[in-house]
Wavefront OBJ file of the C-alpha trace (Angstrom):
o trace
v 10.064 -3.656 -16.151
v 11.936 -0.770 -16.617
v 13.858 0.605 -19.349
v 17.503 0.497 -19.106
v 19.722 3.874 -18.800
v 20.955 3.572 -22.312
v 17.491 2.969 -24.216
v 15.534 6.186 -24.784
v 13.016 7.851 -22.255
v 9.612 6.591 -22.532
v 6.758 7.948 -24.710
v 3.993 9.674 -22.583
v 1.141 7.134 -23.775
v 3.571 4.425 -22.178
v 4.665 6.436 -19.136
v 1.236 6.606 -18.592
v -0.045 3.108 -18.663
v 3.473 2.211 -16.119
v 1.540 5.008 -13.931
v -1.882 3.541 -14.143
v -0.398 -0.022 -13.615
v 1.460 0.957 -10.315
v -1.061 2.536 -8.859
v -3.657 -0.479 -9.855
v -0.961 -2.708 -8.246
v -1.295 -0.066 -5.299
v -5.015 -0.449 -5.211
v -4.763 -3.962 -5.011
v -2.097 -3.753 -1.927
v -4.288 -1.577 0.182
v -7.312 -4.132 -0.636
v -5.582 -7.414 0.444
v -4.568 -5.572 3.420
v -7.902 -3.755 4.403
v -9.697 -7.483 4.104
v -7.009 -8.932 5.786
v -7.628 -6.457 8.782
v -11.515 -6.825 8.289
v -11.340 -10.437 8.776
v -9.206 -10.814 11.713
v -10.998 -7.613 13.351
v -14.218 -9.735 12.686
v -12.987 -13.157 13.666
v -10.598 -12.192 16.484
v -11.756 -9.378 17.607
v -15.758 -10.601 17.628
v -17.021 -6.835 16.467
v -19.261 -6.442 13.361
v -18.094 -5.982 9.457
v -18.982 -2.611 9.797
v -16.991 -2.125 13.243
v -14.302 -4.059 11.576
v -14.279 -2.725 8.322
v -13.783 1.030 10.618
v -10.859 -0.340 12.688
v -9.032 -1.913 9.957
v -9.527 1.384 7.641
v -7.834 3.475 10.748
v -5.259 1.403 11.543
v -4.035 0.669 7.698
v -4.875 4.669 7.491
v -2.382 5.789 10.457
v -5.095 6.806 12.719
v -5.052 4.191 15.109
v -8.138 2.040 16.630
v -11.677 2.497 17.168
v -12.977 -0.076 19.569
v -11.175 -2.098 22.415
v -10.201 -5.335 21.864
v -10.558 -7.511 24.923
v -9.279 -10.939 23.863
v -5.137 -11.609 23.917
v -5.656 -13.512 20.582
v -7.491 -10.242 19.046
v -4.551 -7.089 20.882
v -2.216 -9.550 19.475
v -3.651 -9.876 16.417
v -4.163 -5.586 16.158
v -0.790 -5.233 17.351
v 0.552 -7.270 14.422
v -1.745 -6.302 11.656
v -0.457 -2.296 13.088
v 2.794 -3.173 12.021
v 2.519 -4.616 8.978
v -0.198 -1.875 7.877
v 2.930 0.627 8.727
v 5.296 -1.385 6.409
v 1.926 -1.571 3.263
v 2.147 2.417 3.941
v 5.512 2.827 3.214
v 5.528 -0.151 0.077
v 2.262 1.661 -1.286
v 3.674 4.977 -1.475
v 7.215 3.270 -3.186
v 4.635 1.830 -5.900
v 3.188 5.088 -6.480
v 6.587 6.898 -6.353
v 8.411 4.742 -8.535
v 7.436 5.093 -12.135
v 8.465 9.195 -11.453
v 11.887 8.629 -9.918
v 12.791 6.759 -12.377
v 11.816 8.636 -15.109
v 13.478 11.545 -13.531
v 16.623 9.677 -12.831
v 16.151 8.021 -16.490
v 16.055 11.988 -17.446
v 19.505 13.013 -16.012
v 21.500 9.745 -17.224
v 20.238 11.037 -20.646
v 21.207 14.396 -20.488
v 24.954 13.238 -19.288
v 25.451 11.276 -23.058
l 1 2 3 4 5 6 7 8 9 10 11 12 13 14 15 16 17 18 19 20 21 22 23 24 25 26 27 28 29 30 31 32 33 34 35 36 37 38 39 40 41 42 43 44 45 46 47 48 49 50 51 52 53 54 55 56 57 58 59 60 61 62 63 64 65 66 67 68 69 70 71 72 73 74 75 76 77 78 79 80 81 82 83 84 85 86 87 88 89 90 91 92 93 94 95 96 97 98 99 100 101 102 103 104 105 106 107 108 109 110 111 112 113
């Protein structure tokens, strides 16, 4: 996917479209996850698409939850869909971080030959 130390540094037209892929890849992270919260929210949690739709946007978001859950199935369910919305954070931002440390570190192993 990337180009290896020893080729040259990308052109901008092609740095660009590694950008715009990444951060459609990105896009398409924080979907699957934001339906996957809506439905379980929804199906677990018995509130609304629109109360669901709020919950799962705050939790994948960082903020936290809206409504209380009163089923085990649906604080089991929150509690699980919290933690994996922590690790989507932290893979979305690596997506959107990536094609720039590269090309910086791509940068320096060029200079150094």
């Amino acid at each position: 996917m990337y180009e290896h130390r020893k080729q040259p540094l990308l052109s901008a037209a092609k740095f660009a479209k590694r950008v715009i892929r990444h951060f459609i890849l990105a896009l398409l992270v924080l979907a699957v996850g934001l339906g996957i919260g809506v439905l379980g929210y929804h199906r677990l949690g018995e509130l609304n698409w629109i109360d669901s739709l709020l919950n799962a946007s705050m939790i994948l978001g960082g903020m936290g939850p809206v409504d209380a859950l009163h089923s085990s199935a649906a604080k089991i369910f929150a509690s699980c869909y919290a933690l994996f919305s922590g690790l989507a954070f932290i893979g979305v931002a690596s997506l959107i971080v990536a094609p720039f440390a590269h090309r910086i570190l791509h940068r320096f192993h060029l200079d150094k030959e």
